[in-house]
C-alpha positions in Angstrom: 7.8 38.0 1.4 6.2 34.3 1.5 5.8 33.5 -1.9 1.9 31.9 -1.7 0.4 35.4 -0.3 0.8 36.5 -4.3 -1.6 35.7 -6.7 -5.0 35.1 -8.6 -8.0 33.1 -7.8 -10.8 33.0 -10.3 -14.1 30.1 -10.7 -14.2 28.4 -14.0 -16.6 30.7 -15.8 -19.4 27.3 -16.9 -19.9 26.4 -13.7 -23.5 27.9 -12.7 -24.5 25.9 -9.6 -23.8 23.0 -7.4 -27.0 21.0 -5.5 -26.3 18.9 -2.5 -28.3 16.7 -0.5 -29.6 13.2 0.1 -32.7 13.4 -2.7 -32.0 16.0 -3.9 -31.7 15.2 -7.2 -35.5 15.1 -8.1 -35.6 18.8 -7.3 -32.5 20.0 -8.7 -32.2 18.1 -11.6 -35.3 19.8 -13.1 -33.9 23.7 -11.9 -30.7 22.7 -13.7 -32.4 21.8 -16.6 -34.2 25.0 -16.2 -31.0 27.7 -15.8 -29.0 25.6 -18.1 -31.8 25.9 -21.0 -32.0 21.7 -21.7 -34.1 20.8 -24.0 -32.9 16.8 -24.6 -30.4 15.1 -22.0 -28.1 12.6 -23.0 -26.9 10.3 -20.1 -23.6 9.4 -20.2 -22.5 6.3 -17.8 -20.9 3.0 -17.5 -21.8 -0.3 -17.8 -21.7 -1.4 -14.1 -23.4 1.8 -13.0 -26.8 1.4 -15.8 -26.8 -2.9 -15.6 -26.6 -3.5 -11.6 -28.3 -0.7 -10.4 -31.5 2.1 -10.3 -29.2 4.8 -10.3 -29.3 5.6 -14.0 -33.4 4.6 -14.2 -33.5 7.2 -11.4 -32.0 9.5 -13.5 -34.0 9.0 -16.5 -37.4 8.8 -14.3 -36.5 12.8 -13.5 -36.1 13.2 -16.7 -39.0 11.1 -18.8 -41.2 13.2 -16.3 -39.8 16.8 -17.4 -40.3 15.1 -21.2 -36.2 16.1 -21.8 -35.1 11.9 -21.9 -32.9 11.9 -24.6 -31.2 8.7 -24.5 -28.6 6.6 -22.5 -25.0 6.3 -23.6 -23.4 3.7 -20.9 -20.0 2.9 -22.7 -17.7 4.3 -21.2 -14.9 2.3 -19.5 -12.4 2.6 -16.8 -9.9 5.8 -17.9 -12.1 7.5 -20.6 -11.0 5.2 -23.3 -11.5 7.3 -26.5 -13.5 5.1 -28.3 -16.1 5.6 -25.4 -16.0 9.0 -26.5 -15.9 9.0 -29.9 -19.6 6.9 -29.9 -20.7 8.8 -27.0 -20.5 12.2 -29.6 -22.0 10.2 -32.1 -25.0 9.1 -29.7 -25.3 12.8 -28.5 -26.0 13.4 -31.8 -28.5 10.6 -33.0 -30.6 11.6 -30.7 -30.6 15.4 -31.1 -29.5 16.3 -27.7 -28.8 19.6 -26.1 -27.1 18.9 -22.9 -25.3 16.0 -21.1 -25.6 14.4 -17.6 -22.6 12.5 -16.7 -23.7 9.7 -13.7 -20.8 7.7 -11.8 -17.3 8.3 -11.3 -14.5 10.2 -12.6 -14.7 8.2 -16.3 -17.7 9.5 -17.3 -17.2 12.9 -15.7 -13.8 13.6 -17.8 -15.4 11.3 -21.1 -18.4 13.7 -21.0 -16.0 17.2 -20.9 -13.7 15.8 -23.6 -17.3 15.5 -25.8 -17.8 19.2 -24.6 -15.0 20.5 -25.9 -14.6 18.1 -29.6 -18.0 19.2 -29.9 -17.0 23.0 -29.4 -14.1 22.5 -32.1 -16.8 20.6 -34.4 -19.9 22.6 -34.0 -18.5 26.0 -32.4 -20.3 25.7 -29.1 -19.6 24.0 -26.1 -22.9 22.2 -24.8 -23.9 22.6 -20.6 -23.0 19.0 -18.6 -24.3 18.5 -15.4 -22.2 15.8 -13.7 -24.1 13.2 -10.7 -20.7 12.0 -8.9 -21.6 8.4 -7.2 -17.7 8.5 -6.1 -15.3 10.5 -4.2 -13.4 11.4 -7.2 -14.1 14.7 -7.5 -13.3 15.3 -11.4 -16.5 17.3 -11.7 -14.8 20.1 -10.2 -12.0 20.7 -12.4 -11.8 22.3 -16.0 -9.3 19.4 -17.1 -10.0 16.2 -18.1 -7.5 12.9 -18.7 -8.7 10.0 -21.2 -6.9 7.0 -22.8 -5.8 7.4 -26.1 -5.5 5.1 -28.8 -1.8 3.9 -28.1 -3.3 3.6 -23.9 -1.4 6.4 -23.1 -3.6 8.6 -20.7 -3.7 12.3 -22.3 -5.4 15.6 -20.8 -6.9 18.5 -22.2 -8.3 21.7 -20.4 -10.4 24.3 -21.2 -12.5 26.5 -18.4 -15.7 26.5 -20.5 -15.8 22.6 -21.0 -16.3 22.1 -17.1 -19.8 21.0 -15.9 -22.3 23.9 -15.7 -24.1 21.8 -13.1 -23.0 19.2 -10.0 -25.8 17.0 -7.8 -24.3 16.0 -4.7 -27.1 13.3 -3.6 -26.2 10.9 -1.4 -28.8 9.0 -2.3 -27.4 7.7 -5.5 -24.1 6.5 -3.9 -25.8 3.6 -1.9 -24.9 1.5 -5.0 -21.5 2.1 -5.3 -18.8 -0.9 -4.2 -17.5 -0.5 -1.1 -13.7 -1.1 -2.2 -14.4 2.3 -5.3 -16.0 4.5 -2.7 -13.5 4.2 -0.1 -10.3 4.5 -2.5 -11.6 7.3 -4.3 -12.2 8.9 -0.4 -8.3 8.2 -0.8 -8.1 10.0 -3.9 -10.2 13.2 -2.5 -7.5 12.9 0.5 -4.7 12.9 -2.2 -6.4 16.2 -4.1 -6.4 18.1 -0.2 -2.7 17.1 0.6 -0.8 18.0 -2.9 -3.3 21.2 -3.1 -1.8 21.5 0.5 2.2 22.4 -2.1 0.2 22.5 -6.0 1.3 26.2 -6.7 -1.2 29.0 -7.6 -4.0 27.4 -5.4 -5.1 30.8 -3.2 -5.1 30.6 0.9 -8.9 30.3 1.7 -8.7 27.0 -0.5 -5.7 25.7 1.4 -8.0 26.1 4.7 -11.2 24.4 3.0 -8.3 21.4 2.0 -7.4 21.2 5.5 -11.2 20.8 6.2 -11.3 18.1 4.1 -8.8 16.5 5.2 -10.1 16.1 8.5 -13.3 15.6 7.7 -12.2 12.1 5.3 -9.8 10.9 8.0 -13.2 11.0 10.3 -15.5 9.9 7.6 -14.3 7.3 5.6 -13.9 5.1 8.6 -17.3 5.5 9.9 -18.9 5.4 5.9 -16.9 1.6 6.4 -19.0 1.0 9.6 -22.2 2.6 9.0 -22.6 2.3 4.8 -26.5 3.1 4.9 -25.7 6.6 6.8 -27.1 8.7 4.4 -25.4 11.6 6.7 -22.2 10.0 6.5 -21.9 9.5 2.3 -22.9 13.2 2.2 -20.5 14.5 4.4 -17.9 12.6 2.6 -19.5 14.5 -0.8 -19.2 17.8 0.4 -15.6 17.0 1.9 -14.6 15.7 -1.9 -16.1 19.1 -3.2 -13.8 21.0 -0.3 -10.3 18.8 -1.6 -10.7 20.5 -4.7 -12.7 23.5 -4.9 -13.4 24.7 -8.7 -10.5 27.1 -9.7 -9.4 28.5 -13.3 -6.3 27.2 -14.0 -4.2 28.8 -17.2 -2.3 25.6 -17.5 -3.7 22.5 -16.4 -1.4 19.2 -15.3 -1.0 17.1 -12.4 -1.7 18.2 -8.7 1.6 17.4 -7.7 4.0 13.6 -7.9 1.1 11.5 -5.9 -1.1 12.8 -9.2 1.8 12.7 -11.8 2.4 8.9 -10.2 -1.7 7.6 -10.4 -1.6 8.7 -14.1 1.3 7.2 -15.4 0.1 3.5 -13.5 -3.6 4.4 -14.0 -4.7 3.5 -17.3 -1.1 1.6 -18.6 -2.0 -1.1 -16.3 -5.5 -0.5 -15.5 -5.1 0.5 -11.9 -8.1 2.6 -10.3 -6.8 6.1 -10.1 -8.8 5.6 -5.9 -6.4 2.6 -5.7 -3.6 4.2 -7.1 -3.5 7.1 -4.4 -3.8 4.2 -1.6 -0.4 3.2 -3.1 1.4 6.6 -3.4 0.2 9.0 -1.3 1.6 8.1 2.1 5.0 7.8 0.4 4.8 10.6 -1.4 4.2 12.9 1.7 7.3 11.0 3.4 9.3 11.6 0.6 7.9 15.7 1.2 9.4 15.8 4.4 12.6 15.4 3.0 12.2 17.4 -0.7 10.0 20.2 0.6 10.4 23.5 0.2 10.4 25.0 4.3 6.9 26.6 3.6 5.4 23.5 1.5 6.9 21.2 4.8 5.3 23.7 6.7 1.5 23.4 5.5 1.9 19.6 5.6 2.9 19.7 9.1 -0.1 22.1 10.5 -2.2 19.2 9.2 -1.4 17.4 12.7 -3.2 20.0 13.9 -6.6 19.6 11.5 -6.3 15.9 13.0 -5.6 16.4 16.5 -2.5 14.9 16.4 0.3 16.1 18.3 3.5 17.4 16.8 6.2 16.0 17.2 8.5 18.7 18.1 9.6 19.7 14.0 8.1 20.1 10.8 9.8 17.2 9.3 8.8 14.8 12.3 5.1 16.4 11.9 5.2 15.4 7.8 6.8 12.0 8.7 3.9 11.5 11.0 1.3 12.7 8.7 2.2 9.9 6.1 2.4 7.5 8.5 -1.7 8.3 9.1 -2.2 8.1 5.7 -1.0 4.9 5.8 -3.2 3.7 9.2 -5.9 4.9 7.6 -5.4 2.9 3.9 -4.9 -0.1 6.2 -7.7 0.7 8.3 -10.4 0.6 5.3 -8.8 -2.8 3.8 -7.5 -0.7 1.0 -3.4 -2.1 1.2 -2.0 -3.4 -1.9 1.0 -3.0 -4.2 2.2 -2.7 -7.6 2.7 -6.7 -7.8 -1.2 -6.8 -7.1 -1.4 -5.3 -10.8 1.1 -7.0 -12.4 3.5 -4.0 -12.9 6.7 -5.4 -14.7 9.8 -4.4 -12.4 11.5 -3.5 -15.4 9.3 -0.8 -15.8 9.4 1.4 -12.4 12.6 3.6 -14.5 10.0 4.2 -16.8 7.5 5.3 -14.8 9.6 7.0 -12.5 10.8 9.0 -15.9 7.7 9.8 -17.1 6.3 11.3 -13.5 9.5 13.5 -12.7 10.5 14.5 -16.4 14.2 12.8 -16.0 15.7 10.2 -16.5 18.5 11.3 -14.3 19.2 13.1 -11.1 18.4 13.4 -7.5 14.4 13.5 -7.9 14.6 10.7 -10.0 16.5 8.8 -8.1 14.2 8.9 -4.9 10.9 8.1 -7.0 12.7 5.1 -8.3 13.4 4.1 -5.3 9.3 5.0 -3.6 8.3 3.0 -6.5 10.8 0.2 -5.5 9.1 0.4 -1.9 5.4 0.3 -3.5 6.2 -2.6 -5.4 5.8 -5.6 -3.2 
């Protein structure tokens, strides 16, 4: 009996209802506010995202004009540092609000649940949070969320109820975003689809809406690079991040799979964009697949040709070869090629990281990461 055709697939139970659309954030924001019984918002953002551009004021304009403008809270840096959060609890509470609205990528997104849930242990209730993604990221879909501890060490938490109760897919509001960060974190939506393609417990339909997403960011990223005022394009690409990882309970929440476990041990230790840091181990990760792979996990990396129209090559490990090697055309394709000397990654420190992602310090597995790390490096 195959093993995947056993199993359980639940939503996370605070997730009420997710709004797509270029504009549609001056309808949806109020009905939100409405279901979700928000009385005072508190935006939570970054810097960049509330100093260089209207996305925030377009925010708070919705808001001023349903009298439930709260405040602003834009200090939250790359990797959820937790001094970010720390002030952005305080600033919840100086102002008396009853609901957050996380705007930009996956930073605030994860800052704002790790408020939900410190709140919850301080006050015995977890408050709604209705995230505005202007990335590809995706982390308003998930009931996890990683942040940077005091030492830098990225840490995660999870809990079903601390996951936004609300998601605005406008693709209005991701005309302002870079270039470079909404391209990688396409990459990083591509990453979610492939390791969701071998992350166990993920249920069949979701494996097919992956496969749809896969396709659909091979086809669209390119032509969001040519055409980046197609409002048609950027909301595609939205709904394809939504499809790479579909909201799903989880009883224990970690990495997708080694791509994942990879991007978080180089993310915040040396300040690497989790997008960028799936341009760098993705493709190798999937090549190192075709040799590792369970026969069914090799399997449902090879019928990805397929998704592509792409020809097989004849066997599934020729197929999965194949697959990283677009992975890689399409990272070059988008400008998005660099390596871990870009970042000033110490040499010395790829046994380290290859430690931390696998568990070991010793052994086959270990061995081969070391040595895709030593090929990433320069």
């Amino acid at each position: 009996m195959v093993e995947s055709l056993h199993g359980a697939y639940a939503y996370h139970e605070a997730l009420k209802a997710i709004y797509y659309g270029p504009g549609c954030l001056r309808t949806a924001l109020p009905q939100l506010l409405s279901v979700l019984g928000g009385r005072k918002a508190l935006i939570v953002t970054g810097r960049s995202l509330r100093e260089k551009t209207n996305v925030v004021s377009n925010v708070e304009g919705v808001l001023k004009d349903k009298g439930a403008f709260g405040g602003t809270f834009s200090q939250i840096g790359q990797h959820a540092p937790i001094q970010g959060i720390v002030d952005g609890i305080k600033a919840f509470e100086d102002v008396d609000a009853d609901i957050f609205i996380s705007v930009g990528g996956g930073s605030p997104v994860d800052a704002t649940k790790v408020m939900v849930n410190r709140l919850h242990e301080t006050r015995g209730k977890f408050f709604s949070h209705i995230a505005i993604p202007t990335t590809l990221s995706a982390a308003e879909y998930t009931c996890g969320a990683g942040y940077t501890d005091e030492q830098g060490n990225k840490t995660s938490i999870a809990n079903p109820m601390m996951a936004p109760s609300g998601i605005i897919l406008d693709a209005e509001l991701t005309l302002a975003t870079p270039e470079k960060l909404w391209l990688s974190t396409g990459l990083r939506a591509l990453d979610h689809a492939v390791e969701s393609l071998y992350r166990p417990g993920v249920a069949p339909p979701l494996k097919v809406l992956c496969y749809a997403a896969i396709s659909d960011l091979f086809t669209n990223l390119p032509l969001s690079q040519a055409e980046p005022n197609s409002l048609d394009v950027r909301q595609r690409l939205l709904i394809a991040a939504w499809m790479s990882l579909w909201p799903m309970r989880v009883e224990k929440y970690g990495s997708l799979g080694l791509s994942h476990s990879l991007g978080h041990k180089l993310g915040a230790t040396y300040g690497i964009p989790h997008g960028v840091t799936s341009c760098l181990t993705l493709a190798a990760v999937v090549a190192l697949k075709a040799e590792t792979a369970t026969g069914e996990d090799r399997a449902a990396l090879a019928h990805v040709l397929f998704y592509l129209r792409e020809p097989s090559t004849g066997t599934a490990v020729g197929d999965v070869v194949r697959l990283s090697s677009m992975i890689n055309e399409l990272v070059e394709k988008l400008g998005l090629r660099s390596n871990l000397v870009t970042y000033d990654v110490p040499r010395e420190d790829l046994p380290k990281i290859a430690r931390l992602a696998t568990g070991n310090a010793e052994g086959p597995l270990y061995s081969k990461v070391l040595e895709l790390l030593e090929k990433i490096y320069e």
